[in-house]
C-alpha positions in Angstrom: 144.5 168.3 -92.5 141.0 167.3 -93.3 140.0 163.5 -95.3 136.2 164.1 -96.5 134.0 162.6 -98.8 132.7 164.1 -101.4 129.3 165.1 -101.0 127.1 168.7 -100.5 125.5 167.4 -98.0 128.5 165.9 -95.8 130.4 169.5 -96.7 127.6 171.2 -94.8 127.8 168.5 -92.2 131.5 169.2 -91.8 131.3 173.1 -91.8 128.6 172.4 -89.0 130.9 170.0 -87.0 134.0 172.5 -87.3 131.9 175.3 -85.8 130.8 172.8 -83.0 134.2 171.8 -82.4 135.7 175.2 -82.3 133.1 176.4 -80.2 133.8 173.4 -77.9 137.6 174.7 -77.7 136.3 178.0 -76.2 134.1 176.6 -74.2 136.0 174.4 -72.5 139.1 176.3 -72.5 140.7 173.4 -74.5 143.9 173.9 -76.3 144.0 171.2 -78.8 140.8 168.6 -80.3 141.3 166.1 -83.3 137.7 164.8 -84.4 137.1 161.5 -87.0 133.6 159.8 -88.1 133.4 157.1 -89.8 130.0 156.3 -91.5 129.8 153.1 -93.9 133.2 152.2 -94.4 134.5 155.4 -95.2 136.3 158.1 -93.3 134.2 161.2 -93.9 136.2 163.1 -91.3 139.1 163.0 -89.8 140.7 166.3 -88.8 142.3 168.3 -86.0 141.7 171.9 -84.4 143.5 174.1 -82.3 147.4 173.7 -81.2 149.1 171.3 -79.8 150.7 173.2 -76.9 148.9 176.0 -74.9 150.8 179.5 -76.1 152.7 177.4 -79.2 151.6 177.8 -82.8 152.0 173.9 -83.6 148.9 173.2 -85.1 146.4 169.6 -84.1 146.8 167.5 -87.0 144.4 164.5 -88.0 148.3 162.8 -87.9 148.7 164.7 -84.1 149.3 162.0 -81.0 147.3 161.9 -77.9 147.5 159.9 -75.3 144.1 157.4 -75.6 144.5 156.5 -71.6 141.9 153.6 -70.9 140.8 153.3 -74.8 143.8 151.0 -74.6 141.7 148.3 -72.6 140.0 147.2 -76.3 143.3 146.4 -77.9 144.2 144.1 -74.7 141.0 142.4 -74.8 141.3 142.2 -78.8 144.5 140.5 -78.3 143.1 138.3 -75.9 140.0 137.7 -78.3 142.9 136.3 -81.0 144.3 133.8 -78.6 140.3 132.9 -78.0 140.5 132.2 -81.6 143.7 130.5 -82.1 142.7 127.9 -79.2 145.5 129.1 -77.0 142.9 130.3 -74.0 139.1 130.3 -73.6 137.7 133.0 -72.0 136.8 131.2 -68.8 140.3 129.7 -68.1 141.4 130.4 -64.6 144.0 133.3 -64.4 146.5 130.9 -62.3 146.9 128.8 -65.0 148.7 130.6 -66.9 150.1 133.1 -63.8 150.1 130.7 -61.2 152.2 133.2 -58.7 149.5 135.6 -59.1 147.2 136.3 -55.9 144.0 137.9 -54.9 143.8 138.9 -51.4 141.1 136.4 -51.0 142.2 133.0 -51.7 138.9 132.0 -52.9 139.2 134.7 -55.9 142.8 134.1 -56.8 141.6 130.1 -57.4 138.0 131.0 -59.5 139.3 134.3 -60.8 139.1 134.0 -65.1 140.2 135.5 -67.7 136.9 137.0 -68.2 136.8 138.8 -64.8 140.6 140.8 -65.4 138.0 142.4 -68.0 134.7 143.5 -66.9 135.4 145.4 -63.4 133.7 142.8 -61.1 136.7 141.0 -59.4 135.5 142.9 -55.9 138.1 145.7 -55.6 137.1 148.8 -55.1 137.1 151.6 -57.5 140.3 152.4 -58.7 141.9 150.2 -56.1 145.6 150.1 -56.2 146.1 152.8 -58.8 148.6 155.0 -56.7 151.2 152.1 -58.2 151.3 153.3 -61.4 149.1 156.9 -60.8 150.9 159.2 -60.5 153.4 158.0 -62.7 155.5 155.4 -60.3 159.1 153.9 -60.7 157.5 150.4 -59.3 158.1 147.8 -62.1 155.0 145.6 -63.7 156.0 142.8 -61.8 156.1 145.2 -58.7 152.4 146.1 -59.9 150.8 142.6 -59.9 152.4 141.2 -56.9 150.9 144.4 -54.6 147.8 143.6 -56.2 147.1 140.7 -53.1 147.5 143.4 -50.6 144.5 144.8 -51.8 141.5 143.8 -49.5 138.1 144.0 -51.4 135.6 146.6 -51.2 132.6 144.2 -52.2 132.1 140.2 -52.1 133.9 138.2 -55.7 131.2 139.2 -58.8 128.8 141.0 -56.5 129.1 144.4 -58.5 130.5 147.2 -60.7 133.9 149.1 -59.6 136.0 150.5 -62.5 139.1 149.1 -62.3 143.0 149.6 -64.0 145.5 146.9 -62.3 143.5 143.5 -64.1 144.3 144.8 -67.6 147.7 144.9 -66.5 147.5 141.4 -65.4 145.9 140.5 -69.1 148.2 141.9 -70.2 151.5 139.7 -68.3 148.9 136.9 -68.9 149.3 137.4 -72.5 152.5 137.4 -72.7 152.8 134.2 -70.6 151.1 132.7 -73.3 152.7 133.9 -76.2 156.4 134.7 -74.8 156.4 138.5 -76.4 155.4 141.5 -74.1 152.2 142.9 -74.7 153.6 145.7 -76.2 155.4 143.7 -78.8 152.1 141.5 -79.0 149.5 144.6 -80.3 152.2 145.6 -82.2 152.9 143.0 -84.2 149.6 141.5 -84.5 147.2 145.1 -84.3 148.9 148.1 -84.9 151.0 146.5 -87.9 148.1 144.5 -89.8 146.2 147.6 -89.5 148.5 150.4 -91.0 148.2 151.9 -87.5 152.1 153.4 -88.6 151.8 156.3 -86.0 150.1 154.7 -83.1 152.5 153.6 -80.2 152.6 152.5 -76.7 155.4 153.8 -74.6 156.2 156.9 -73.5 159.9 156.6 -75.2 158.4 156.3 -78.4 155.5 158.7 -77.8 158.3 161.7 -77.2 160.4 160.7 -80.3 157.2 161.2 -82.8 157.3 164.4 -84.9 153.6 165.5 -84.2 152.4 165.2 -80.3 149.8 167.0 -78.6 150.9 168.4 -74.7 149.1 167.6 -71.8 146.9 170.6 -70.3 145.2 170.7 -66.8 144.4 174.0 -64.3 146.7 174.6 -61.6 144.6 176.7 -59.2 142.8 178.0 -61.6 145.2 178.5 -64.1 145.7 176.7 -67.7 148.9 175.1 -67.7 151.0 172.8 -69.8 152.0 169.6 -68.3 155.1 167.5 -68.6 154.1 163.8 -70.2 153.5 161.6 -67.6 154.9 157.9 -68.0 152.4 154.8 -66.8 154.0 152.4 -69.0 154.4 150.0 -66.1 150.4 149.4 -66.7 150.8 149.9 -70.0 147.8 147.1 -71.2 145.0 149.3 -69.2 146.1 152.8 -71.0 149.4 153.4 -72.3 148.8 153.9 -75.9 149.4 157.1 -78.2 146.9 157.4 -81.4 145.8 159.6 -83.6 142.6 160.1 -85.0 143.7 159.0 -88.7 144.9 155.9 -86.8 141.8 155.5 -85.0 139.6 155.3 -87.8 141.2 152.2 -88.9 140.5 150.5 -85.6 137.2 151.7 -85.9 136.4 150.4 -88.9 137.7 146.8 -88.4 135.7 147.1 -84.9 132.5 148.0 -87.1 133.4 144.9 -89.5 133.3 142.8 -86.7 137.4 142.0 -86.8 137.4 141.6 -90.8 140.0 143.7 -92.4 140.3 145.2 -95.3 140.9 143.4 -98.2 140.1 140.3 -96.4 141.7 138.4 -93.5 140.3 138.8 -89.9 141.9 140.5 -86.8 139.1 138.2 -84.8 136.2 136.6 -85.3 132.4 137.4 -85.6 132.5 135.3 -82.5 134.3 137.2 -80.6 133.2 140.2 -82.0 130.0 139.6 -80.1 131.5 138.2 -76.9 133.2 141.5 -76.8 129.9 143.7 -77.2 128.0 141.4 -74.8 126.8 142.4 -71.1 129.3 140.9 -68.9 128.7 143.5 -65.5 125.6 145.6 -65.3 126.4 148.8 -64.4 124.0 151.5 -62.2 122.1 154.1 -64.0 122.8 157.0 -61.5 120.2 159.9 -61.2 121.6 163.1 -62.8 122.6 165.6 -59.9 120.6 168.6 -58.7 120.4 171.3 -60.8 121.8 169.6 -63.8 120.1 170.7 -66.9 116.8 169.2 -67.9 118.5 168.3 -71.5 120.3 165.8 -70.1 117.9 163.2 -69.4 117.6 162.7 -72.7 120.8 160.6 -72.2 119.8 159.0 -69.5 120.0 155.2 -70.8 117.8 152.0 -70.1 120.2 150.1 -69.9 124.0 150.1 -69.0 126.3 147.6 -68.8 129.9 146.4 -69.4 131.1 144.0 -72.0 134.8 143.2 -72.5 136.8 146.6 -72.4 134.0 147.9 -73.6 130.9 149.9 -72.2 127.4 149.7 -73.9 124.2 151.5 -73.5 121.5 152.6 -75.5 121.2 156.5 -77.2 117.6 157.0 -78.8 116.5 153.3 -79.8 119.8 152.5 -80.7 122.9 150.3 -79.0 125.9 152.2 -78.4 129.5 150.7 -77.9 131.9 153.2 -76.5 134.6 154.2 -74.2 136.5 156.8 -72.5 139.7 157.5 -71.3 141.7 159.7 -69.2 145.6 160.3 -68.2 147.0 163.7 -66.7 146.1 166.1 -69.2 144.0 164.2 -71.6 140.7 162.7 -72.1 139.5 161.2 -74.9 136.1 159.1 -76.3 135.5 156.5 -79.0 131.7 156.0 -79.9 130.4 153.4 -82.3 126.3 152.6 -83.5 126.8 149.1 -84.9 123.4 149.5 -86.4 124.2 152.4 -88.6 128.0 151.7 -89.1 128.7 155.4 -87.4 132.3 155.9 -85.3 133.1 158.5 -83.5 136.2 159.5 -81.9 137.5 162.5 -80.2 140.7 163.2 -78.5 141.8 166.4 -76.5 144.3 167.4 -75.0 142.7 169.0 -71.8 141.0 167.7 -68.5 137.8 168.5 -69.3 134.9 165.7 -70.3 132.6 167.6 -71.2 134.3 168.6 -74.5 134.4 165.0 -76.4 131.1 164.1 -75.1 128.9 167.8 -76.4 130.9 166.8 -79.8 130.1 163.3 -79.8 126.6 163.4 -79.2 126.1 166.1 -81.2 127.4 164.2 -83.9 125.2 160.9 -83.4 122.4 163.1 -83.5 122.9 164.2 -86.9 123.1 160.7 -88.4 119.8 159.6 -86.1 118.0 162.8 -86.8 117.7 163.7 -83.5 116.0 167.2 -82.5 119.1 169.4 -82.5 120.5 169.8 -79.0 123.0 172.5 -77.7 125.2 170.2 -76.0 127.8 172.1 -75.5 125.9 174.4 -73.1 124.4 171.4 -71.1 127.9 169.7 -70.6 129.4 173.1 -69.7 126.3 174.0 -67.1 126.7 170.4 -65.9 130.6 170.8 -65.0 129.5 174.2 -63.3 127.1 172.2 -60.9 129.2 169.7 -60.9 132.2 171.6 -59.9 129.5 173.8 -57.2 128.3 171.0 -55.3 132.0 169.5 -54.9 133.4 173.3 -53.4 130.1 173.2 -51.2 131.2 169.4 -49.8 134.7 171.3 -49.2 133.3 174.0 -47.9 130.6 172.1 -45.5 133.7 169.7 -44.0 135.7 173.0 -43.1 132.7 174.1 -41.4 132.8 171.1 -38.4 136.7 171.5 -38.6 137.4 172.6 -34.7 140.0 175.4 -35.6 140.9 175.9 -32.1 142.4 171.8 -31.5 145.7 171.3 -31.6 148.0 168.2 -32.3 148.8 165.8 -29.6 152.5 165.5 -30.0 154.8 168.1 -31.3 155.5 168.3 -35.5 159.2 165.8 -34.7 157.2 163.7 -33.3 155.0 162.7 -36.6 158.2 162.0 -38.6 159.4 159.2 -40.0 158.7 156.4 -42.6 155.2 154.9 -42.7 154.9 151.6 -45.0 151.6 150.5 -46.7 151.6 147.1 -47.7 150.9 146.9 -51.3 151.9 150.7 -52.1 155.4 150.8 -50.1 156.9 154.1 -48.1 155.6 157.1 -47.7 157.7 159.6 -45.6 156.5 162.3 -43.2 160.0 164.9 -42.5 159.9 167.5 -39.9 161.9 171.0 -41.1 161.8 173.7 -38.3 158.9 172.6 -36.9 156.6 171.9 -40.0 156.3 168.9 -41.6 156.7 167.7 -45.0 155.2 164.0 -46.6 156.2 162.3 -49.9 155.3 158.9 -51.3 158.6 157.0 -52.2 157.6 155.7 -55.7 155.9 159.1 -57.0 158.0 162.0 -57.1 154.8 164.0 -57.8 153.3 163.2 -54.4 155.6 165.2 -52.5 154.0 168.3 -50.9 153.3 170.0 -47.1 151.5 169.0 -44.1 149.3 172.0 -42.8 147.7 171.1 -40.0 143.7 170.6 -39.7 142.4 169.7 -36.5 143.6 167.4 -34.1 145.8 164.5 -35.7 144.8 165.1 -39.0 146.8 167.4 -41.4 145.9 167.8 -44.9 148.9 167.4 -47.7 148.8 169.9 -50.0 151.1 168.7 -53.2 153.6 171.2 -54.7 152.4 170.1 -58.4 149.5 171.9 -58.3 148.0 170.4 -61.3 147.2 167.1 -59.4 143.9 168.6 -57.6 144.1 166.2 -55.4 144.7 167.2 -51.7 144.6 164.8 -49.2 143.6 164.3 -45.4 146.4 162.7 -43.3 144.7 161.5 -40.0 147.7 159.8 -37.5 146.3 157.4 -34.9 148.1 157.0 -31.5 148.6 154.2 -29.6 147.8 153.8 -25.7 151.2 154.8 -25.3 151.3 157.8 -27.1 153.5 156.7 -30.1 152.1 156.4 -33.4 149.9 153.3 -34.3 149.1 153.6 -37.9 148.2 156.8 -40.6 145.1 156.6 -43.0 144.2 159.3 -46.1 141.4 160.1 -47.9 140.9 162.6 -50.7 139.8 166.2 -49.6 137.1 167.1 -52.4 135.0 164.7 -54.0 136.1 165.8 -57.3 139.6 164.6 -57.0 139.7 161.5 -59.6 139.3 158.0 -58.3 142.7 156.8 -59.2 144.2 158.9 -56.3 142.6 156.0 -53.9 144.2 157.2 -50.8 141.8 155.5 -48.6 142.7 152.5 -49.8 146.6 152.7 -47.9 147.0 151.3 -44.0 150.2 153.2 -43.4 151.5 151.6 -40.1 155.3 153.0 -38.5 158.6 151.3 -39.8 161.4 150.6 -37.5 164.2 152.9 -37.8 166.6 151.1 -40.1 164.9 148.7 -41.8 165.5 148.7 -45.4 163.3 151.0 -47.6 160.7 149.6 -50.0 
């Protein structure tokens, strides 16, 4: 289902767009795309492609849920943007005033920490630090979430810097409801989703599996296209829970463009806040593009980059860009806006592949700044090619010092038992006939075999194959010969930063204490 305006000249527009978008599909080997613009105040498209499961005639509907993963951080930082207005917090409150159990590993951030820094990625962790509580999908509970977040030593001094963080939005969003006394689901709900006639959009997975029209989740398992269960994150549900669809997302679009006035009158927030939101908070690097990357690209290459509040910004030929991206297991999605010409873009798929959204996005906001045309669609896909080359040749260049002919110190029984990381929990190394086995206690997906390397260090190779995320295991002995402590560390470096494995200390537990 298609909503267009009527107009030759946006028909010919669209006819383009559905050749790009269809073309993108086959590029990128993605099952399912749903594309809307909005231009003006008016939808002129909103409209899905493909199917909604790989090998399944279900057809992508503009109506069709995806899961919007970290888009989700602009509703939290809306409904905090509401309580700006109503008086209720100011942006630079201190976070332990209204949590006042909740810790930073450094004392000095946990008493200066504000509500502005849950938001903007500068609080000193490191990137994605923490996210194996909720990524895979965990059984820990919210609570569970914040409390192992003062476990977490930082990666850079308080403010210093950009890291791209997940756990602070779920701490806006407990902070919320502190304030408020609803759950932050209840919270956008009532106050968002509702006021906007966002009927479809939801956030929980319970109420994501009893809709009528929801894409599948698609990733490669060596090699291979698959279809993927739906994961459940809901226990940081306020940095990427939500389900959308594009029809939906046009609404939130256009009261975003309206700078929070809503249609027919009323406000969702402020001009105020409106601009506090689309306001440099972090400035963010602007990397080089890698070797070999095609020359095409630098036309993206920004001058300047930053982070507002759950927003990024940048600048795209002259013009300020306010956008953002998300990705869960199976999906990743974009929304783009031009404040200067009242353009929106969104696109969700329903495939791991990045490249997709952003060929069709920027192809689009070059048709409304009449830009040179640009195949994008070839750069992005000759960019994931290098991309993807450079990471195998990291892989390739690590097995290449391994010293095949070492051997373990002690025998495989030896390496069992229960390891505990202090804001993660238990992970469990078994020994079965002389091989071993590991599996992290609060993520049934992380369960998979140790094959040994070289020396101490195995690697874990995950049975759910669609994870891509293989990990060293590297066991450190004490004097005596028993084990001391066990550190990981991602095997390729495309494996995504959310499986920070580096970030555990996995030290021994006594036989018989209680799990955790």
């Amino acid at each position: 289902m298609a909503l267009l305006m009527a107009s030759s000249g946006l028909c010919a527009a669209q006819s383009d767009w559905d050749h790009l978008v269809e073309r993108t599909r086959k590029e990128f080997d993605v099952p399912g795309i749903a594309v809307a613009v909005v231009k003006d105040g008016h939808v002129v498209l909103a409209k899905g492609y493909g199917v909604r499961k790989l090998g399944a005639p279900a057809p992508v509907t503009a109506q069709s849920l995806f899961r919007i993963a970290s888009n989700t951080k602009a509703f939290t930082v809306a409904a905090l943007a509401m309580l700006v207005d109503e008086g209720r917090i100011r942006w630079d409150d201190r976070v332990i005033d209204y949590l006042p159990g909740f810790q930073m590993y450094d004392p000095y951030v946990t008493r200066e920490l504000m509500i502005r820094d849950l938001l903007c990625h500068r609080s000193g962790l490191g990137l994605g630090a923490g996210d194996l509580m909720f990524w895979p999908s965990t059984d820990l509970t919210r609570d569970q979430i914040v409390r192992g977040i003062r476990f977490l030593k930082p990666a850079t001094s308080f403010r210093s810097g950009y890291a791209y963080d997940n756990l602070l939005y779920l701490v806006a969003g407990q902070l919320i409801a502190a304030v408020t006394g609803k759950s932050w689901d209840d919270f956008v709900k009532e106050r968002i989703f509702i006021p906007l006639g966002m009927t479809s959009t939801n956030a929980s997975t319970p109420e994501l599996l009893a809709s009528p029209d929801i894409t599948s989740p698609h990733a490669r398992a060596d090699g291979k296209l698959v279809s993927m269960p739906q994961a459940n994150h809901d226990n940081n549900a306020p940095a990427g829970s939500m389900n959308s669809s594009v029809t939906d997302l046009t609404k939130w679009i256009m009261v975003q463009l309206n700078h929070g006035e809503l249609p027919g009158g009323g406000r969702l927030f402020s001009t105020a806040q409106s601009r506090e939101m689309w306001s440099p908070q972090t400035i963010l690097p602007i990397a080089d593009l890698p070797p070999g990357a095609p020359a095409v690209l630098q036309a993206l290459q920004p001058n300047f980059n930053a982070y507002g509040l759950g927003w990024m910004l940048r600048d795209y030929r002259g013009r300020k860009t306010v956008f953002h991206t998300g990705s869960l297991a199976g999906y990743v999605s974009r929304v783009t806006m031009v404040p200067d010409l009242k353009l929106g873009v969104v696109v969700l798929t329903n495939q791991e592949e990045t490249g997709a959204h952003a060929a069709i996005t920027w192809t689009i906001l070059d048709h409304y700044l009449g830009a040179p045309e640009t195949d994008w669609v070839t750069a992005f896909h000759e960019l994931a090619k290098v991309e993807q080359a450079q990471g195998e040749a990291e892989v390739k260049k690590a097995a290449g010092k391994r010293n095949t002919n070492s051997r373990p110190s002690l025998p495989p029984a030896s390496y069992a038992g229960r390891y505990r990381d202090p804001w993660y929990g238990d992970v469990v190394v078994q020994e079965h006939g002389g091989k071993l086995a590991i599996s992290f206690a609060h993520t049934h997906q992380l369960s998979g075999d140790l094959e040994h390397w070289q020396y101490d260090t195995f690697v874990a190779r995950w049975h759910d194959r669609t994870l891509d995320a293989d990990a060293f295991v590297t066991f450190t002995l004490a004097a005596d010969g028993s084990i001391e402590a066990v550190k990981m560390a991602p095997v390729s470096p495309l494996t995504d930063f959310s499986f920070d494995f580096q970030d555990l200390a996995l030290r021994p537990v006594a036989a018989g204490t209680q799990p955790r």
